[in-house]
N, C-alpha and C positions, 0 to 999 in steps of 0.2 A: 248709787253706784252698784254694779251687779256683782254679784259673790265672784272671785274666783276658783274656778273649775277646772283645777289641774289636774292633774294624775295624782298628786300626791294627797288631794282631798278626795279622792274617790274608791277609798282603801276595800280590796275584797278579802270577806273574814270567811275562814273555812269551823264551821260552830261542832263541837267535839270532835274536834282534831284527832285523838285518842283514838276514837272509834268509830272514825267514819270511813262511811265505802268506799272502795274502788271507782267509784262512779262518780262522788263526790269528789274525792281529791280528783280526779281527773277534770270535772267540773271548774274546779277551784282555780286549779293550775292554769288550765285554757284564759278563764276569763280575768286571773289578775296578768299575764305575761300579754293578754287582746288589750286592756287598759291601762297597761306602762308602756308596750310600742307606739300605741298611735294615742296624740295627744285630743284628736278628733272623736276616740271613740272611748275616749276617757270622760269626755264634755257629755258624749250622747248617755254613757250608762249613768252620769249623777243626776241626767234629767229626768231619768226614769223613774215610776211610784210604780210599786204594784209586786207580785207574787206570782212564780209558773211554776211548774214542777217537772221536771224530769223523769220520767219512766223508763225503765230496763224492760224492751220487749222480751227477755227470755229468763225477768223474774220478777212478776207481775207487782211483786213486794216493796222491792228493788224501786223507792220512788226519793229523787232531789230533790229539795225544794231550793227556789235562786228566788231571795226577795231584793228588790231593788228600792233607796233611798236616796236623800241628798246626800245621806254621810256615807254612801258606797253600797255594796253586795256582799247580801251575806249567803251561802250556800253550806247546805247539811243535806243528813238524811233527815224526810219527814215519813212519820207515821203510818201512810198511805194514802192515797190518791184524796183529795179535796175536789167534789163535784163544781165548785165556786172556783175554781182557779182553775188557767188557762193548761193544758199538759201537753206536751213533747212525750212522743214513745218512738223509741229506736232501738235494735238491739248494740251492742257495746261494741261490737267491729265497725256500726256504721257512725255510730258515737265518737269513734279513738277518727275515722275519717273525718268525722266533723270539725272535730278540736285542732286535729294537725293539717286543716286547708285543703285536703286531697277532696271535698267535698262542700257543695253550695248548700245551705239551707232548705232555699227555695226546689234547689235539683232535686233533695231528696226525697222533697212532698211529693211537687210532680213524678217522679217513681216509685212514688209510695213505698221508700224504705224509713223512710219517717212519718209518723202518724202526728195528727194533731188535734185538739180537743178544744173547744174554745166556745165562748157566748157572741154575740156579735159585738156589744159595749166592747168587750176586749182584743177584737179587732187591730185596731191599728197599736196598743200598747204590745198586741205578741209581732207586731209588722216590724217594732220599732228593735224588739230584743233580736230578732231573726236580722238583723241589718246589722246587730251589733255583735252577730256568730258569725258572721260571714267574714273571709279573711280573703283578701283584697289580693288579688294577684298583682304582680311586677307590672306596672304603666299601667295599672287600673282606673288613676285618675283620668288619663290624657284618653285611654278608650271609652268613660262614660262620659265624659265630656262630647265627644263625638259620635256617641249611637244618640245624646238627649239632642244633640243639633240635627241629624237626622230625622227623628221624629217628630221634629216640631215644623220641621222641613217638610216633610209627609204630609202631614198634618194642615199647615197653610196649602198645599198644595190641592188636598182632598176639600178643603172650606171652599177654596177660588173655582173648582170643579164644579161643585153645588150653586155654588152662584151661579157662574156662567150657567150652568141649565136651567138656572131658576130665573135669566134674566132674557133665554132666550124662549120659552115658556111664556111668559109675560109679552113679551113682544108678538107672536104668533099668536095669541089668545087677542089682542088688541088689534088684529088686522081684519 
């Protein structure tokens, strides 16, 4: 039978409480209040292994670490940048956007107000934590539901396009 993976087994730990940044608690906060709302994105962050780091573009020192396990997330400040792990750089205004929803992960790349740093093995494990930043606007389901019908819509349509010219090709070459 398969573990259950609630919210309440996916607990996020903030490591030296005491004396840790602005950056981390803000860190901390975002992602244990992202995995008590949705129980969906509580499943995806226990499925996660692995380690990224967060960087402060305007202090270069200024670096998070979020390691991800089956028994939850834990987040701190680390040390400084690890070449071996995946890194997020943002400055902290676009950071406080990221956390409170006024901003998509993805949008930020593409406007390069977030940077990112990665090997390609870690690919889709930073594809997977960027899906689990993302905070889902009001009928986000009922719209992704209908832009993937769309595109797969598109999609058979551009397949049936290439045939037909690949069957009337065949036809004309056999005359």
């Amino acid at each position: 039978m398969a573990a259950d993976l609630t919210r309440a087994s996916c607990a996020v730990v903030l490591r030296d409480e005491a004396t840790a940044s602005g950056l981390a608690d803000m860190l901390h906060q975002f992602l244990a209040q992202t995995v008590a709302s949705s129980p969906g994105k509580a499943r995806l962050a226990c499925r996660l292994r692995g380690a990224l780091l967060f960087r402060a573009a305007e202090d270069e020192l200024l670096t998070v670490s979020i390691a991800f396990s089956g028994a939850g997330i834990e987040v701190g400040d680390a040390p400084g940048p690890d070449p071996s792990l995946p890194m997020l750089t943002a400055d902290f205004l676009t950071t406080a956007h990221l956390t409170t929803g006024e901003e998509r992960p993805l949008g930020l790349l593409v406007r390069r107000r977030m940077r990112v740093r990665f090997r390609l093995g870690q690919a889709l494990f930073l594809w997977r934590v960027l899906g689990l930043l993302r905070i889902a606007p009001e009928g986000a389901p009922a719209r992704a539901r209908w832009r993937w019908a769309l595109a797969v819509g598109l999609l058979a349509l551009a397949a049936l396009a290439v045939l037909a010219v690949a069957l009337v090709a065949l036809t004309t070459d056999n005359r």
